[in-house]
N, C-alpha and C positions, 0 to 999 in steps of 0.2 A: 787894585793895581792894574797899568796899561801896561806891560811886558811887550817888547818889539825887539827885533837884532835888527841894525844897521851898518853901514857900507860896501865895499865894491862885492858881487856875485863873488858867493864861495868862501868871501875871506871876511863875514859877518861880526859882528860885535854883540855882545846882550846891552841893551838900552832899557831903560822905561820912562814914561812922562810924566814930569811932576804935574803940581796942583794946577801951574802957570801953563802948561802943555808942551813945555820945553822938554826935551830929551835929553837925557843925562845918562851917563855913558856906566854903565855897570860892570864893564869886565875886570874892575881891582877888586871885585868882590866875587863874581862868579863868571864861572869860564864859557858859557851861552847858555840859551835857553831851552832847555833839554829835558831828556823825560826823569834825568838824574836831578838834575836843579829842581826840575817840579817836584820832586821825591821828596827831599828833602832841605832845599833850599829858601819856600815861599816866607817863613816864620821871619827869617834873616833879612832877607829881601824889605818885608812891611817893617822892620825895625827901624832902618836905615834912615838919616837925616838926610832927605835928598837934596836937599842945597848944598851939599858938603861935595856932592858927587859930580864930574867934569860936563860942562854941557857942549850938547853936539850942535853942529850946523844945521839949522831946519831946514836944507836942501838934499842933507845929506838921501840915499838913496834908502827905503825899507826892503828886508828882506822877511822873507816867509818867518813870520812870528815863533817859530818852532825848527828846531832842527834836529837830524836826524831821527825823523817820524819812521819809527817802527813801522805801523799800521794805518794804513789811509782808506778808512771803512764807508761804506757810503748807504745810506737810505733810498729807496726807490719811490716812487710812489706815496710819500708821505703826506702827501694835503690830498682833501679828496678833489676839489676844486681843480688840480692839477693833473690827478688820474681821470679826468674826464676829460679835459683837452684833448686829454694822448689817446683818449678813447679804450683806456683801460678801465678795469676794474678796482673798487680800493679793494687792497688787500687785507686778508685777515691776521695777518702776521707781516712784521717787518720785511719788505725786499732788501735783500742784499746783495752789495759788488764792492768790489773794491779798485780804487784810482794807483797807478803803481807811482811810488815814491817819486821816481825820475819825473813826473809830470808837476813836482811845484817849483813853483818859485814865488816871488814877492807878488805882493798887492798893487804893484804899478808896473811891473815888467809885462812889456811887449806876448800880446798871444797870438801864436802862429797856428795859422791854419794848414792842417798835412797835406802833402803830397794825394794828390787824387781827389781830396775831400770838395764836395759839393753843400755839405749839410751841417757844417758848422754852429753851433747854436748856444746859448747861454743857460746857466739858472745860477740866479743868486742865492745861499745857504746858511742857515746856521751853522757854526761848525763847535764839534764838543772837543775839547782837549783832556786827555786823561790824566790825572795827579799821580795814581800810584795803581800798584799789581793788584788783578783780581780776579776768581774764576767766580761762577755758580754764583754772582751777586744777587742779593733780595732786592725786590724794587726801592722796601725803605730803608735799604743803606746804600742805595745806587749813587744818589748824590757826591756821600764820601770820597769817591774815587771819581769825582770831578773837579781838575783844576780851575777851569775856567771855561770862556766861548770866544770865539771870532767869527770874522766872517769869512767866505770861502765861496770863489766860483767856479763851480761846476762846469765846467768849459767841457760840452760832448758832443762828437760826430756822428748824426743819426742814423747815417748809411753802414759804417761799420758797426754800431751798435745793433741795430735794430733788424737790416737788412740782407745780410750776409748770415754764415753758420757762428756758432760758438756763442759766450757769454757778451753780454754787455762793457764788462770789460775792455774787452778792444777799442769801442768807442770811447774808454772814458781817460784812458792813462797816456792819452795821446800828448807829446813834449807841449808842455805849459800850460796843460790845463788842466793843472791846479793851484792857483792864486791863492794864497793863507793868509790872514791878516787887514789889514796893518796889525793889529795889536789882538794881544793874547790877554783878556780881560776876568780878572780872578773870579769867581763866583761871585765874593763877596758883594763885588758890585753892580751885580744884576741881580733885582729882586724879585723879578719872574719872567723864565725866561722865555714863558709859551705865551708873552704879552710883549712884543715888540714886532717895531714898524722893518718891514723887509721890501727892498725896492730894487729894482735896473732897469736904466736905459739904454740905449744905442744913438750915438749922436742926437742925442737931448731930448730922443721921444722915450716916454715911461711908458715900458711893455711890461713890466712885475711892479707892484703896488700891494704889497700882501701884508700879513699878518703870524707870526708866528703862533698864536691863540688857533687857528685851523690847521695843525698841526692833528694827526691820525696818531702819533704815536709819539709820546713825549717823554723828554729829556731820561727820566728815570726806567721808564720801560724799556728805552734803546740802548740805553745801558747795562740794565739786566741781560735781556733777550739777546746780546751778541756773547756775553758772559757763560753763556749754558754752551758758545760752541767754542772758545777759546779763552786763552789767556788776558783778559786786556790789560794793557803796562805802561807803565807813566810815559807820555810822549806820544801815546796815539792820539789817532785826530779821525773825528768822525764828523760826516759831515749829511743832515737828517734831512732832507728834499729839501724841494724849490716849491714854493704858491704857482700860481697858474701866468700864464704870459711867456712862456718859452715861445721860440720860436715855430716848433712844430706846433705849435697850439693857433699860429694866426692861420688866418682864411683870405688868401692862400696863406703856406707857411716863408716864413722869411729868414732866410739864413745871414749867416755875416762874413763878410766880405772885407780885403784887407784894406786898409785907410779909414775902416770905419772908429770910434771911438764908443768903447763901455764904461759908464759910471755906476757905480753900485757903495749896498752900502744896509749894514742893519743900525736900529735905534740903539747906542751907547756902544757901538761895536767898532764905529768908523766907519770909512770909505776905504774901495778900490778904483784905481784909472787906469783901463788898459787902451791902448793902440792894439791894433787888429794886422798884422802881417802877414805873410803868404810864409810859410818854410822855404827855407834855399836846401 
């Protein structure tokens, strides 16, 4: 199943796409797409005659495939191809940070760049969405407690991340950058997910062309290994690096600038299109 919420900011609908890729309106069945519907709702959901169900405008606007995200966990350093850009080292254990909630919105909504910021830059991500509660996970039931994947851009400011005191953080939870979606796509329908095509442009030049197969730490272990330090709970979203072609990676590095245009986009996951603004 494609899971989406659609229309106006804030005031979302649960959607999904049938066979024909029209959008059919789900809220007489479930009241969004949440980490409580993931809990317990998916079985209801695949049952459903979706031709039965209202179709929406295909202009209509998409909203961040998930709402009310708990936890917005993020992976560092996960391709080694990408820790050498940055001229780090791969790590031996997962890097972790986490993007604050306030910083998503939809996969076509406007990304503004902050007040002061110089060093603006992209990565496009796999992103894990969690199905239900779980602590101290084994790698071979990590799956279990996976609802599905989307995509997700990493939208981070290299100066406050990198260059200033404190975590990484700073850089990362900066208002809208974090892009979720279009579509919250069940496991079922991806049959492996360390074998898809991951790409972004900037006004129509391809700077990321990767691979989720060079991935350092995959699906089932980033699921464990976050597990041993917390709770994880239907409705988080984890989101496990970027291949190489970030911006701090070119020579010179090239940041982004407002007017410019991102398209992104993983194999069976969809696309994102953002405009590039300056914050007022």
């Amino acid at each position: 199943m494609k899971l989406l919420r659609f229309g106006v900011k804030g005031q979302e609908k649960p959607g999904i796409l049938d066979q024909d890729g029209n959008i059919r309106d789900l809220s007489a069945v479930v009241n969004d797409i949440h980490g409580p519907v993931l809990a317990t709702e998916l079985d209801r959901i695949r049952a459903l005659d979706l031709s039965s169900l209202p179709k929406v405008d295909a202009e209509v606007r998409i909203g961040a495939c998930v709402n009310n995200i708990g936890k917005f966990i993020c992976i560092g350093l996960n391709y080694s191809d990408h820790a050498a850009e940055t001229g780090a080292e791969v790590p031996d254990e997962p890097v972790v940070f986490n993007k604050w909630t306030s910083a998503v919105v939809g996969p076509n909504d406007d990304i503004e760049i902050p007040r002061n910021s110089l060093k603006t830059d992209w990565e496009v991500e796999l992103g894990i969405v969690i199905g239900k509660d779980g602590s101290y996970i084994g790698k071979d039931q990590a799956m279990d407690y996976v609802a599905g994947y989307c995509v997700i851009n990493d939208v981070s400011e290299r100066a406050f991340q990198l260059e200033g005191t404190g975590t990484w953080d700073k850089g990362k939870g900066c208002n809208t950058f974090g892009p979720t979606g279009p579509w919250l796509v069940t496991k079922d329908e991806i049959e492996n997910p360390h074998n898809l095509k991951i790409w972004l442009e900037v006004d129509g030049h391809r700077y990321q062309d990767g691979n989720t197969n060079t991935m350092i730490f995959d699906v089932p272990t980033i699921v464990s290994y976050l597990s041993q330090f917390m709770c994880l709970q239907a409705g988080d979203v984890i989101s496990t690096g970027t291949p190489p072609g970030v911006g701090l990676g070119q020579t010179p590095p090239v940041y982004l600038k407002p007017g410019q245009v991102m398209r992104l986009g993983i194999e069976g996951l969809g696309e994102q299109h953002q405009n590039v603004i300056a914050a007022q």
